[in-house]
PDB file as gemmi writes it, atoms N, CA and C in Angstrom:
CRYST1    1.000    1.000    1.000  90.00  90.00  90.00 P 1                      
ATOM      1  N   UNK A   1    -132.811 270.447  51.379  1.00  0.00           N  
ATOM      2  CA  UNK A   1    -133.478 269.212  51.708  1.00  0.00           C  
ATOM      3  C   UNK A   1    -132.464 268.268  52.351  1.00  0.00           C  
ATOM      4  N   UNK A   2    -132.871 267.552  53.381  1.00  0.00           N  
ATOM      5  CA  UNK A   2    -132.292 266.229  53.994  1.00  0.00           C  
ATOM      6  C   UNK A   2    -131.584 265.381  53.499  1.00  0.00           C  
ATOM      7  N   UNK A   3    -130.750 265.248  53.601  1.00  0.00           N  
ATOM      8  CA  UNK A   3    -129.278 264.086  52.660  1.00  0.00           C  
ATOM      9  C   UNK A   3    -131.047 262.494  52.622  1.00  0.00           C  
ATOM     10  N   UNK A   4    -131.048 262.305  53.708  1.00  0.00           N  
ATOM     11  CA  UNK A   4    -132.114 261.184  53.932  1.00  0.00           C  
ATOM     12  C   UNK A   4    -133.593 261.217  53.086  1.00  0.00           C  
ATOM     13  N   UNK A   5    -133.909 262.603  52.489  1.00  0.00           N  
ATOM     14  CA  UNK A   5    -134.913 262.504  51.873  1.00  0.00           C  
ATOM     15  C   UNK A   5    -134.696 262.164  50.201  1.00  0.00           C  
ATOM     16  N   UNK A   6    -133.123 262.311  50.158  1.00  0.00           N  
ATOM     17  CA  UNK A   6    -132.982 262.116  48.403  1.00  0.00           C  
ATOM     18  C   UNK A   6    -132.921 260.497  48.041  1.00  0.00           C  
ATOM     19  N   UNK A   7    -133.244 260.418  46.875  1.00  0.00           N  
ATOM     20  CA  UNK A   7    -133.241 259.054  46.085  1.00  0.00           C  
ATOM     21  C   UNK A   7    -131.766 258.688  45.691  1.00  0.00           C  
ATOM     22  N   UNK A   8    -131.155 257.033  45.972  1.00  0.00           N  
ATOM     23  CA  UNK A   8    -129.899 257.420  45.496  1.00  0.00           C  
ATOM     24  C   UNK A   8    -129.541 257.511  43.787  1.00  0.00           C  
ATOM     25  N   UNK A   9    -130.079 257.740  43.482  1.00  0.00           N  
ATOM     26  CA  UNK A   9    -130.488 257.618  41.769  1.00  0.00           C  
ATOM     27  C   UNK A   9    -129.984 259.455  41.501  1.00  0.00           C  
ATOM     28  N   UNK A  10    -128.685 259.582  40.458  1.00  0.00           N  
ATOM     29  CA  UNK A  10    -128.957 260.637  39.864  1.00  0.00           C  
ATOM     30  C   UNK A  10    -129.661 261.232  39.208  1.00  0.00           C  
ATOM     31  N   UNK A  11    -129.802 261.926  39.014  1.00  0.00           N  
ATOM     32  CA  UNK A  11    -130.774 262.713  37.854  1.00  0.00           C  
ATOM     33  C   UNK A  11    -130.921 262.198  36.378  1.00  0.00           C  
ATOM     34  N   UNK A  12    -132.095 262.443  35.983  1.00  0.00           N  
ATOM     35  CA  UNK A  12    -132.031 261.438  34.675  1.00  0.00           C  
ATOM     36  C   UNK A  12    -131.695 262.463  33.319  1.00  0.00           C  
ATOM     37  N   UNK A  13    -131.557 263.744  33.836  1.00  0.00           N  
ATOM     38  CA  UNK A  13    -130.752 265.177  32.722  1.00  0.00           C  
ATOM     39  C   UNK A  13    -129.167 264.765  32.840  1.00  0.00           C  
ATOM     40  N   UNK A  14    -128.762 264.587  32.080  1.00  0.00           N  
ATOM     41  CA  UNK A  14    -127.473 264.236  31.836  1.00  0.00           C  
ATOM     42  C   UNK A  14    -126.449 265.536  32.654  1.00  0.00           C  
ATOM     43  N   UNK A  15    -127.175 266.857  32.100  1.00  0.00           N  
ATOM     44  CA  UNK A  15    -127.107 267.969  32.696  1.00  0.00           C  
ATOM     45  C   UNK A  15    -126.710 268.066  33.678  1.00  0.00           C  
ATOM     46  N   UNK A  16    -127.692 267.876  34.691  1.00  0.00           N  
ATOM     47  CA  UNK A  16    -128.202 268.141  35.965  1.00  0.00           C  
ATOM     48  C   UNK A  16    -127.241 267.044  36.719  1.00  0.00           C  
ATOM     49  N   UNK A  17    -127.342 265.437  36.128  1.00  0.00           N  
ATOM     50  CA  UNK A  17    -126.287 264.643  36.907  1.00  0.00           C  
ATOM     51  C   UNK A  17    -125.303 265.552  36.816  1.00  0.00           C  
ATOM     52  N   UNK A  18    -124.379 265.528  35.869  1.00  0.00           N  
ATOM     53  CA  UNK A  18    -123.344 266.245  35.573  1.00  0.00           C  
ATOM     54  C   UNK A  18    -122.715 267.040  36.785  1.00  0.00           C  
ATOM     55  N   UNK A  19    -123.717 267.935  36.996  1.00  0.00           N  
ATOM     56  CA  UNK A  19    -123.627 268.866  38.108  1.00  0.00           C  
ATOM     57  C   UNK A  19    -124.138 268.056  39.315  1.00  0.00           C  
ATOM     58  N   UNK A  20    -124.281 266.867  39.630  1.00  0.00           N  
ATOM     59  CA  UNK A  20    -123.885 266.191  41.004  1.00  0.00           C  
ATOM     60  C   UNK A  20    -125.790 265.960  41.397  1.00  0.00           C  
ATOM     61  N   UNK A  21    -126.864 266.820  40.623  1.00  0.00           N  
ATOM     62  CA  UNK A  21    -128.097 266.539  41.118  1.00  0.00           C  
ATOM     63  C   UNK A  21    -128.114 265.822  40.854  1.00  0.00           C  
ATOM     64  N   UNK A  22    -129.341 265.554  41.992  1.00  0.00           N  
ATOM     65  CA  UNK A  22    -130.034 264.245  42.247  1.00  0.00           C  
ATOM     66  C   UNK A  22    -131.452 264.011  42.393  1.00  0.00           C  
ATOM     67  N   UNK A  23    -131.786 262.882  42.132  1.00  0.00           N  
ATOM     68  CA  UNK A  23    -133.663 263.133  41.981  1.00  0.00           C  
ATOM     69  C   UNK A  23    -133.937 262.871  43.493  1.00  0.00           C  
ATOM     70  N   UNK A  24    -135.291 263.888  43.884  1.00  0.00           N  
ATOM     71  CA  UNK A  24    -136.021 263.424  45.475  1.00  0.00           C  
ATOM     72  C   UNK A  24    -136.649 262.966  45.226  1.00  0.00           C  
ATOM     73  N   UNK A  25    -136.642 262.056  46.263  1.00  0.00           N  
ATOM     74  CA  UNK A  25    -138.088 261.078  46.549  1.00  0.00           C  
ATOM     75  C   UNK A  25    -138.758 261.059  47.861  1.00  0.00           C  
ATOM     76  N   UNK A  26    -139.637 260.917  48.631  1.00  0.00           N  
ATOM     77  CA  UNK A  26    -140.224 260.596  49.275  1.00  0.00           C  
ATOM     78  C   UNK A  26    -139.539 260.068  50.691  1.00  0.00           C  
ATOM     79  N   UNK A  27    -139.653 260.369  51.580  1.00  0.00           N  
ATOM     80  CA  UNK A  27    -138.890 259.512  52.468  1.00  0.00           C  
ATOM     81  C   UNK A  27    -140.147 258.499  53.119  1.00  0.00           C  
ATOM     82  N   UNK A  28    -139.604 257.212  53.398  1.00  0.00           N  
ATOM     83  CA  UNK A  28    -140.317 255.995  53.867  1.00  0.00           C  
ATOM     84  C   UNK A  28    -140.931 256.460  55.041  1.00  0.00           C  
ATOM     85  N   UNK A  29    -142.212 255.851  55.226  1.00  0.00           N  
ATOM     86  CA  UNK A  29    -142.754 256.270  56.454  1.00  0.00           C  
ATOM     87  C   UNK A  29    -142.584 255.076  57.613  1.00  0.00           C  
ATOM     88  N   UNK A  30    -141.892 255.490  58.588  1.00  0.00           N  
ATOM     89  CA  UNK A  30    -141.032 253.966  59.366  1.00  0.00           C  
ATOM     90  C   UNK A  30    -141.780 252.844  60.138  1.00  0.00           C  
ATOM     91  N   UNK A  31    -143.446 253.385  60.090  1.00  0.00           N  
ATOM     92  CA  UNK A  31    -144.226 252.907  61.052  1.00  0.00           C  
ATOM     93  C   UNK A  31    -145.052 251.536  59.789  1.00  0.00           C  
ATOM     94  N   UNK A  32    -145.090 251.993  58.129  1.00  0.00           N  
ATOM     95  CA  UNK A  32    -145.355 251.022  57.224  1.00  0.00           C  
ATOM     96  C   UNK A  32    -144.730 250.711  56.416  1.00  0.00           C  
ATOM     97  N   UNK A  33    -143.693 251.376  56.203  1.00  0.00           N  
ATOM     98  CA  UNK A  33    -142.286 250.330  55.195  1.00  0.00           C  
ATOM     99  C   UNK A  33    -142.313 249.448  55.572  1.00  0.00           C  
ATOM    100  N   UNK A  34    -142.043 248.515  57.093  1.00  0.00           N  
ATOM    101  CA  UNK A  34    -141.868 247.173  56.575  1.00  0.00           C  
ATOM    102  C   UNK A  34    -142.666 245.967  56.451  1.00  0.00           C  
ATOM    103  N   UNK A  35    -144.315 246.740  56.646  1.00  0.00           N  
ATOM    104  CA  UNK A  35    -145.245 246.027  55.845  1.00  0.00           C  
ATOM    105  C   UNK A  35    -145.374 245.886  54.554  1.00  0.00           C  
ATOM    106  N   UNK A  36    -145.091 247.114  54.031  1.00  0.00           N  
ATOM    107  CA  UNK A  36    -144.744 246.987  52.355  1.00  0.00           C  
ATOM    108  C   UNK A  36    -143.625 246.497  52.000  1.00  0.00           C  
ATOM    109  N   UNK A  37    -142.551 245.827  52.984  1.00  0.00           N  
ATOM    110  CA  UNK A  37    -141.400 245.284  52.207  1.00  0.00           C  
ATOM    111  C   UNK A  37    -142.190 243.668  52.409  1.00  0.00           C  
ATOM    112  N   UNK A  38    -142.716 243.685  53.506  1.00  0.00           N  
ATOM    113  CA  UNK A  38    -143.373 242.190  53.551  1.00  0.00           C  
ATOM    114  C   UNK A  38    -144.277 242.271  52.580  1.00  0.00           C  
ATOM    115  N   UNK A  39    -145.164 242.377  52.003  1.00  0.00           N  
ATOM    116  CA  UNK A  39    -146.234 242.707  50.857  1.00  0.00           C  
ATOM    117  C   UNK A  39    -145.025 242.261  49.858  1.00  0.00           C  
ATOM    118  N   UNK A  40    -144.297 243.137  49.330  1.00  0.00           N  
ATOM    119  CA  UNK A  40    -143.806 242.647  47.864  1.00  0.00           C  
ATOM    120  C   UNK A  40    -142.902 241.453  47.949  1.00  0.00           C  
ATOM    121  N   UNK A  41    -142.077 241.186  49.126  1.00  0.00           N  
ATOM    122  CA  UNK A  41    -141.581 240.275  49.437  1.00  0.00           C  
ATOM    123  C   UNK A  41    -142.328 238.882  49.247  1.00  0.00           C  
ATOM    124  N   UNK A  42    -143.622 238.459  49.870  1.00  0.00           N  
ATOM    125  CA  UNK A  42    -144.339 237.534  49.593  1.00  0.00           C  
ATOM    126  C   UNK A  42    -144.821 237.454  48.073  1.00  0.00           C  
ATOM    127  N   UNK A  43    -145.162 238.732  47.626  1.00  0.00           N  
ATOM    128  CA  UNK A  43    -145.368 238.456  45.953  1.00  0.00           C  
ATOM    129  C   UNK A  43    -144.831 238.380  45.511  1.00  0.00           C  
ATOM    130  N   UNK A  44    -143.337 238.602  45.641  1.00  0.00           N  
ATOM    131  CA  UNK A  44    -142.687 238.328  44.884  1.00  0.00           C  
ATOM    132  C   UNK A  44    -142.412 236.569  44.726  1.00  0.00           C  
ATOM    133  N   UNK A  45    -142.182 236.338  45.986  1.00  0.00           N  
ATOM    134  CA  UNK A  45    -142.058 234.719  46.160  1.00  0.00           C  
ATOM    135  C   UNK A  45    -143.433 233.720  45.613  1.00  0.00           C  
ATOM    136  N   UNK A  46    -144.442 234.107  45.009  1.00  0.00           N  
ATOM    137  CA  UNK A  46    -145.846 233.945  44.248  1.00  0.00           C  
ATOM    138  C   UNK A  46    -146.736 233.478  45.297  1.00  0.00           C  
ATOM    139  N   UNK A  47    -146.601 234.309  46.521  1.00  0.00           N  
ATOM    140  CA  UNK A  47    -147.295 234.211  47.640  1.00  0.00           C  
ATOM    141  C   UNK A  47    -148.605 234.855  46.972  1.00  0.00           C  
ATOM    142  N   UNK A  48    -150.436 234.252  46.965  1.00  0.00           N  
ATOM    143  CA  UNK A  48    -151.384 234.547  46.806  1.00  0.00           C  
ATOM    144  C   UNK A  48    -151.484 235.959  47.290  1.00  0.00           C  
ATOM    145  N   UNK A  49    -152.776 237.100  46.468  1.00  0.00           N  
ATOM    146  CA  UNK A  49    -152.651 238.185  47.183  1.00  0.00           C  
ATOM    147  C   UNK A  49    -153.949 238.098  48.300  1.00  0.00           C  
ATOM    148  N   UNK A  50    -154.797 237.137  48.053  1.00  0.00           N  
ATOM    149  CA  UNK A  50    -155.287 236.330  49.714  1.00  0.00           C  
ATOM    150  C   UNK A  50    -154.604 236.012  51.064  1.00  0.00           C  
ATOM    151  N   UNK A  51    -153.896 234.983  50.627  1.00  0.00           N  
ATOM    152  CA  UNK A  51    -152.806 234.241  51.592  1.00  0.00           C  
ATOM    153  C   UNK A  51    -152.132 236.148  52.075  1.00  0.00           C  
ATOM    154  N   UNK A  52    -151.351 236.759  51.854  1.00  0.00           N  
ATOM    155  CA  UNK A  52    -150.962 237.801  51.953  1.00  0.00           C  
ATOM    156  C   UNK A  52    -152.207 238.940  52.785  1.00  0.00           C  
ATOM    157  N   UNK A  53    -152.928 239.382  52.200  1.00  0.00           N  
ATOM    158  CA  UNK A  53    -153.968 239.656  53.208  1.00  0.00           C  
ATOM    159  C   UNK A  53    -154.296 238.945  54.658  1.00  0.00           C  
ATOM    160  N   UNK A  54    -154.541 237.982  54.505  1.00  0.00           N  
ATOM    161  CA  UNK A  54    -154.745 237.198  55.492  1.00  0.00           C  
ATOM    162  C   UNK A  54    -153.630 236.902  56.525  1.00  0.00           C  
ATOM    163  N   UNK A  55    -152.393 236.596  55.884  1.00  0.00           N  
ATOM    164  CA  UNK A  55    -151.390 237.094  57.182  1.00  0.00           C  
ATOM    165  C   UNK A  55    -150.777 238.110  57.532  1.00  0.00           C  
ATOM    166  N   UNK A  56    -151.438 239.269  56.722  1.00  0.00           N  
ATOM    167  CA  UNK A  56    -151.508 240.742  57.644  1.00  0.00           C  
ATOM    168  C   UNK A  56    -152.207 240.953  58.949  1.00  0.00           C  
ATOM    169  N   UNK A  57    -153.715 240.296  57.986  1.00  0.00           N  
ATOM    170  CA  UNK A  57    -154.634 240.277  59.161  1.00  0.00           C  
ATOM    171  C   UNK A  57    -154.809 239.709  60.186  1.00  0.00           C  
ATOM    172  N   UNK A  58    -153.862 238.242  60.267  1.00  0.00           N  
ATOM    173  CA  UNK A  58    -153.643 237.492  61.275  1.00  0.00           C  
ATOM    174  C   UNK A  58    -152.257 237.853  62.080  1.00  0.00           C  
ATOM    175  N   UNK A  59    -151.621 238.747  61.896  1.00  0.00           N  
ATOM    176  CA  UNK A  59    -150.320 239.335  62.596  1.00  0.00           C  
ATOM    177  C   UNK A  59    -150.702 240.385  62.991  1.00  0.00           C  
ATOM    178  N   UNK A  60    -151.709 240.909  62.912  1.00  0.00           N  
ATOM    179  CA  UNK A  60    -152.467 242.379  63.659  1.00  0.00           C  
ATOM    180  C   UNK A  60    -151.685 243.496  63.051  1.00  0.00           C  
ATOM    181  N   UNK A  61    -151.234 243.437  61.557  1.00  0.00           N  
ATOM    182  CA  UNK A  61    -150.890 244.959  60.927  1.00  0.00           C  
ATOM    183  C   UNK A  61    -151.479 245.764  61.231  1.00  0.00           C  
ATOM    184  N   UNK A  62    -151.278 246.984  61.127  1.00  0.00           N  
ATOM    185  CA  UNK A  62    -152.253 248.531  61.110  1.00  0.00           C  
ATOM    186  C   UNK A  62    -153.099 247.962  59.454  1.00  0.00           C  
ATOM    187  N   UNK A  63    -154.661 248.873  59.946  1.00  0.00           N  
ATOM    188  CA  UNK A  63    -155.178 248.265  58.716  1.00  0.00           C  
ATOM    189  C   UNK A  63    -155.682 249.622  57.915  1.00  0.00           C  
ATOM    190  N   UNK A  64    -155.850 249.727  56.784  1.00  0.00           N  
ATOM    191  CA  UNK A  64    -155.697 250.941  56.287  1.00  0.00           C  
ATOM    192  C   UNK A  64    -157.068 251.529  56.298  1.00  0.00           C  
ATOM    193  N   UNK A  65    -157.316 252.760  56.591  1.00  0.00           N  
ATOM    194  CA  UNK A  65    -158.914 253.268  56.630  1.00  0.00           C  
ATOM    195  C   UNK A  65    -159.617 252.261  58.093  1.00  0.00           C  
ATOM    196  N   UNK A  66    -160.559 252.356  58.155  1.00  0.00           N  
ATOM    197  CA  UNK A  66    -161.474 251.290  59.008  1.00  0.00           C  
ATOM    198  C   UNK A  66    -161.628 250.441  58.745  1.00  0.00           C  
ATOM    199  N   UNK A  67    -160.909 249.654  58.078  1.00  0.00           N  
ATOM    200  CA  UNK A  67    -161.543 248.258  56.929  1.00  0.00           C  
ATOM    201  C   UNK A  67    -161.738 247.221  58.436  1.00  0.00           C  
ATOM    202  N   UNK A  68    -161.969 245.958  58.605  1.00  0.00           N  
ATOM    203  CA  UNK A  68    -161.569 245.072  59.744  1.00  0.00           C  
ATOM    204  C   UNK A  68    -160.849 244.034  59.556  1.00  0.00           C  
ATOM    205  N   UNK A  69    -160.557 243.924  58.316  1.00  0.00           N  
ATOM    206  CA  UNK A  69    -159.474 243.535  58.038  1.00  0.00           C  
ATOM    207  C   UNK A  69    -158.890 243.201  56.918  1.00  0.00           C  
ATOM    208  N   UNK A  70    -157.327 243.330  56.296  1.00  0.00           N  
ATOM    209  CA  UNK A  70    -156.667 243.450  55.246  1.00  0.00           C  
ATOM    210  C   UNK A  70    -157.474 242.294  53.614  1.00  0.00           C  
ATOM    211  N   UNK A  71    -157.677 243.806  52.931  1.00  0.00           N  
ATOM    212  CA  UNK A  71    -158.238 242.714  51.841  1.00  0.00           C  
ATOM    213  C   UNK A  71    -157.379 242.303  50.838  1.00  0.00           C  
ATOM    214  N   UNK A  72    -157.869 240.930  49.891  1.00  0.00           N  
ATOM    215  CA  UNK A  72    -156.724 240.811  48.685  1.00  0.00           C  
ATOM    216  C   UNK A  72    -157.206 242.278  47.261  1.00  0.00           C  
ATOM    217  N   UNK A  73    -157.986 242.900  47.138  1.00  0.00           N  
ATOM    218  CA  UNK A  73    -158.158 244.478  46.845  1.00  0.00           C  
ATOM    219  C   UNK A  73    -157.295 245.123  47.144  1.00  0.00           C  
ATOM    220  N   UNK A  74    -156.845 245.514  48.826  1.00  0.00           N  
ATOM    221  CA  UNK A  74    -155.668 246.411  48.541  1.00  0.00           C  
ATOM    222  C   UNK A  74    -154.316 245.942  48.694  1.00  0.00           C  
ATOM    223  N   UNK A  75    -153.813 244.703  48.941  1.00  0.00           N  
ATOM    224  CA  UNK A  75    -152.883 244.172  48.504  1.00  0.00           C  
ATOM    225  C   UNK A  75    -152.324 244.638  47.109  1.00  0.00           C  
ATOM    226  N   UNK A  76    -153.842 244.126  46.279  1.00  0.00           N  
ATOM    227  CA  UNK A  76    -153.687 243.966  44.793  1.00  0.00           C  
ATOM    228  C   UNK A  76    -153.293 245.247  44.377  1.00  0.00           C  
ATOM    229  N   UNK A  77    -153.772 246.325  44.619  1.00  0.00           N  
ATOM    230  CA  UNK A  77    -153.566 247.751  44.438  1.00  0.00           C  
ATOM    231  C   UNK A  77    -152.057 248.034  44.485  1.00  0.00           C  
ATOM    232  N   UNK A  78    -151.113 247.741  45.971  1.00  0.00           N  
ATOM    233  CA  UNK A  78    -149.889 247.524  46.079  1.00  0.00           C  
ATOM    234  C   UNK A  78    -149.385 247.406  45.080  1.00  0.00           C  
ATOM    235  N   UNK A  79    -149.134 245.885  44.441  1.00  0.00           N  
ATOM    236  CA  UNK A  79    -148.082 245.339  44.218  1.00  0.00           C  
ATOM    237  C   UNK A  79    -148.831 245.041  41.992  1.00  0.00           C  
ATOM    238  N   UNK A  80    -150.209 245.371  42.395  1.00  0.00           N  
ATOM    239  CA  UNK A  80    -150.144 245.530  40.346  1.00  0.00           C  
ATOM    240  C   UNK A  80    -150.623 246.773  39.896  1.00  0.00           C  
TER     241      UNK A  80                                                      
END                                                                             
């Protein structure tokens, strides 16, 4: 596997660290990571998960499925 697809997090077998493994994860998909860094970013700052929808939908994000535009539903899904 890809140096880029591993997590930098060792292994949680004491074992397995030991011996240098490491846990995989997922690699980011580059076209919506940094909508989801904007998503938790605003919640985190106690940005509404409205307000947040709404300036997805007003910045013309990709919107997920056919919806017409970003709801506080899948925001909410995100980030609780």
């Amino acid at each position: 596997m890809a140096a880029a697809t591993r997590c930098p997090a060792p292994h949680h077998n004491p074992t397995k660290a030991a011996d240098g493994k490491r846990l995989h994860g997922p690699e980011p998909d580059p076209e919506t990571a940094p909508i989801m860094v904007r998503i938790f970013t605003e919640y985190l700052r106690r940005t509404g998960l409205y307000a947040v929808a709404e300036g997805l939908t007003r910045d013309n994000h990709p919107l997920p499925r056919a919806q017409a535009s970003i709801t506080t539903g899948f925001v909410g899904t995100l980030v609780i």
